[in-house]
C-alpha positions in Angstrom: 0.0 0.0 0.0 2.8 2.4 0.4 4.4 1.9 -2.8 1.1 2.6 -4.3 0.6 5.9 -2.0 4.5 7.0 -3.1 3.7 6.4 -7.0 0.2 8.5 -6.8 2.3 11.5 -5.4 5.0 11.1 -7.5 2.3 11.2 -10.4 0.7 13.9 -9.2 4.1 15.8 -9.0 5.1 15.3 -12.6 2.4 17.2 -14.1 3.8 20.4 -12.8 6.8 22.1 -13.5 9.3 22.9 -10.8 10.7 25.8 -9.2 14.1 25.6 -11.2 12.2 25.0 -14.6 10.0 28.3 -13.5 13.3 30.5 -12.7 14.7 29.1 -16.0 11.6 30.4 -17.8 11.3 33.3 -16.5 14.9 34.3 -16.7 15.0 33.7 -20.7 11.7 35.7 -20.9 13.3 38.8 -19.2 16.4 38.4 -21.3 14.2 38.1 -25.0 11.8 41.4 -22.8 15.4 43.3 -22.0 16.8 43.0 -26.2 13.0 44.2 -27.5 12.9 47.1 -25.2 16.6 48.1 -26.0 16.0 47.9 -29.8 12.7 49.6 -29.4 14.2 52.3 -27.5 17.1 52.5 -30.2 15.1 53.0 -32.7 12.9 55.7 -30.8 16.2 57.8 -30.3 17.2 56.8 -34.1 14.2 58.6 -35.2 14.6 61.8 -33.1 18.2 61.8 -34.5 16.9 61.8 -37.9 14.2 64.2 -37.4 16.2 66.8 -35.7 18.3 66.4 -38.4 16.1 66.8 -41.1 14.4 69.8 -39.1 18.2 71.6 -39.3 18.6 70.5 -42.9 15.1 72.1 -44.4 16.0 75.1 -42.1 19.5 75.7 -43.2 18.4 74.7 -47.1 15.5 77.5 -46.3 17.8 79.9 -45.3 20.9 79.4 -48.2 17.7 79.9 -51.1 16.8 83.1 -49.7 20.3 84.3 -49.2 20.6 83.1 -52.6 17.9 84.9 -53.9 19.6 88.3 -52.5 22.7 87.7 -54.0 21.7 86.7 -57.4 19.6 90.0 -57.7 21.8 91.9 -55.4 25.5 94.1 -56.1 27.6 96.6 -53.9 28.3 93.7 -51.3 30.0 94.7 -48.1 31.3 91.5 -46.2 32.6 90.7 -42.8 32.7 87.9 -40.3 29.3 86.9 -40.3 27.8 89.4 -42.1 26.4 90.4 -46.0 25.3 93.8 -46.5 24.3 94.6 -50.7 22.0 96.5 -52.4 18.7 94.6 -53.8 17.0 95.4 -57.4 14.8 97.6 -55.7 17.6 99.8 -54.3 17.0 98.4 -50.9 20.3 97.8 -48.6 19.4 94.3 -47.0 21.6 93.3 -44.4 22.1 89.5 -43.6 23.7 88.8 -40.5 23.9 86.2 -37.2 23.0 86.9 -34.4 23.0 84.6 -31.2 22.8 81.4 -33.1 20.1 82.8 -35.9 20.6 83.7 -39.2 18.5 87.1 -39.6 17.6 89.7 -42.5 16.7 93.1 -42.3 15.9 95.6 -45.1 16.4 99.1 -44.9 17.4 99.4 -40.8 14.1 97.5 -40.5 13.0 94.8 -37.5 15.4 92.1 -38.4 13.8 88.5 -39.8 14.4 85.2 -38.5 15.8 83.1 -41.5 16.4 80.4 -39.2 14.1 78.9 -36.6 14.5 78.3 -32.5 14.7 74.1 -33.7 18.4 75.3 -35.2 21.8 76.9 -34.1 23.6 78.3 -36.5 27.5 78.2 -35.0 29.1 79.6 -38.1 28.2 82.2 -41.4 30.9 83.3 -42.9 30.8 84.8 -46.1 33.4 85.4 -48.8 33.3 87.6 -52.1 35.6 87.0 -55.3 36.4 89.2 -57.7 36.9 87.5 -61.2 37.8 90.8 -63.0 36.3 93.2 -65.6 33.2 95.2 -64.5 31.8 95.4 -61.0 29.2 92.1 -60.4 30.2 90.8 -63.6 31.0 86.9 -62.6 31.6 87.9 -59.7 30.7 85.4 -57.0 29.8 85.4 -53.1 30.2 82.2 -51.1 28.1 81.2 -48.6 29.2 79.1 -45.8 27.0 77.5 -42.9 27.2 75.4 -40.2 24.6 74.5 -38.0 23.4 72.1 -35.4 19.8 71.1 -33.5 18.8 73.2 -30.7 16.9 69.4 -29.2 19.1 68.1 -26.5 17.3 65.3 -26.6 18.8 64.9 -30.1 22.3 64.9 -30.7 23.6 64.5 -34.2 26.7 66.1 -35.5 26.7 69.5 -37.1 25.8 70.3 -40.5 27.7 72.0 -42.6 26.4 73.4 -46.3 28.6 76.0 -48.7 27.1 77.4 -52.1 28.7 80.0 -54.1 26.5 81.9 -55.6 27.2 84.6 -58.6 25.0 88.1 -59.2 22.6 87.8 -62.1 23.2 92.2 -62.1 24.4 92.9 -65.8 23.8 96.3 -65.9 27.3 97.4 -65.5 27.5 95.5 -69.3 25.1 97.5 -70.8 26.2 101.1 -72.0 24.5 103.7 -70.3 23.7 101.1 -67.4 20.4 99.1 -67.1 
């Protein structure tokens, strides 16, 4: 009768699992929980990279085209560190300058323009002219020269940097008698 009593518990026993088995179980389940949350996490951060560097990219980009806009339709260019000053078709002096990390543009003395937004930092505009001879503005060019970064801490990704040289499209000097 024993040996019958013994075998029924040790039948009853079997169908569960034990307390290693369970530790074992759990254990691998934490580890295969630990690398999805890492990779989901990684990927989270990977996106906010990328988006605060696209933000800095179309705001930079935004910035150079309207820059470029005033040089290709602009003459009488006064550069220093950081600074554009020229003359627009419409006889306007424009002025095209950083200031505490934003890239502004004023017309005329005027309230100054954000070119930039609070999303970017502009850490360096430098400008450059070159003179390629003959007439005033006449293939002449102006170099443009940014770098930026994003203003997210929460985003760090390394600073972009974007040059264009850029010629005047002001021919009048070519023209006898002027434009």
């Amino acid at each position: 009768m024993c040996q019958k009593h013994l075998k029924s518990i040790k039948e009853g026993l079997s169908g569960g699992y034990t307390l290693i088995e369970m530790v074992v179980a759990i254990a691998i389940f934490i580890v295969v929980l630990a690398a999805v949350v890492g990779t989901f996490v990684y990927l989270i951060n990977s996106q906010r990279r990328a988006m605060a560097y696209q933000d800095v990219n179309d705001d930079v980009r935004r910035a150079v085209e309207l820059i470029a806009r005033e040089i290709r339709t602009g003459k009488k260019y006064n550069i220093s560190q950081g600074f554009l000053e020229l003359v627009n078709q419409e006889e306007q002096t424009i002025v095209i300058a950083l200031d505490n990390g934003i890239i502004r543009r004023s017309v005329s003395g005027g309230t100054p323009v954000d070119l930039t937004s609070g999303k970017t930092r502009v850490t360096v505009l430098e400008f450059s002219y070159e003179d390629k001879g003959g007439s005033y503005n006449t293939g002449d060019s102006v170099t443009v020269y940014i770098e930026a970064e994003s203003n997210n801490p929460a985003a760090v990704i390394p600073a972009l940097q974007i040059q264009s040289t850029l010629t005047s499209r002001d021919y009048c000097d070519l023209i006898v008698g002027g434009c």
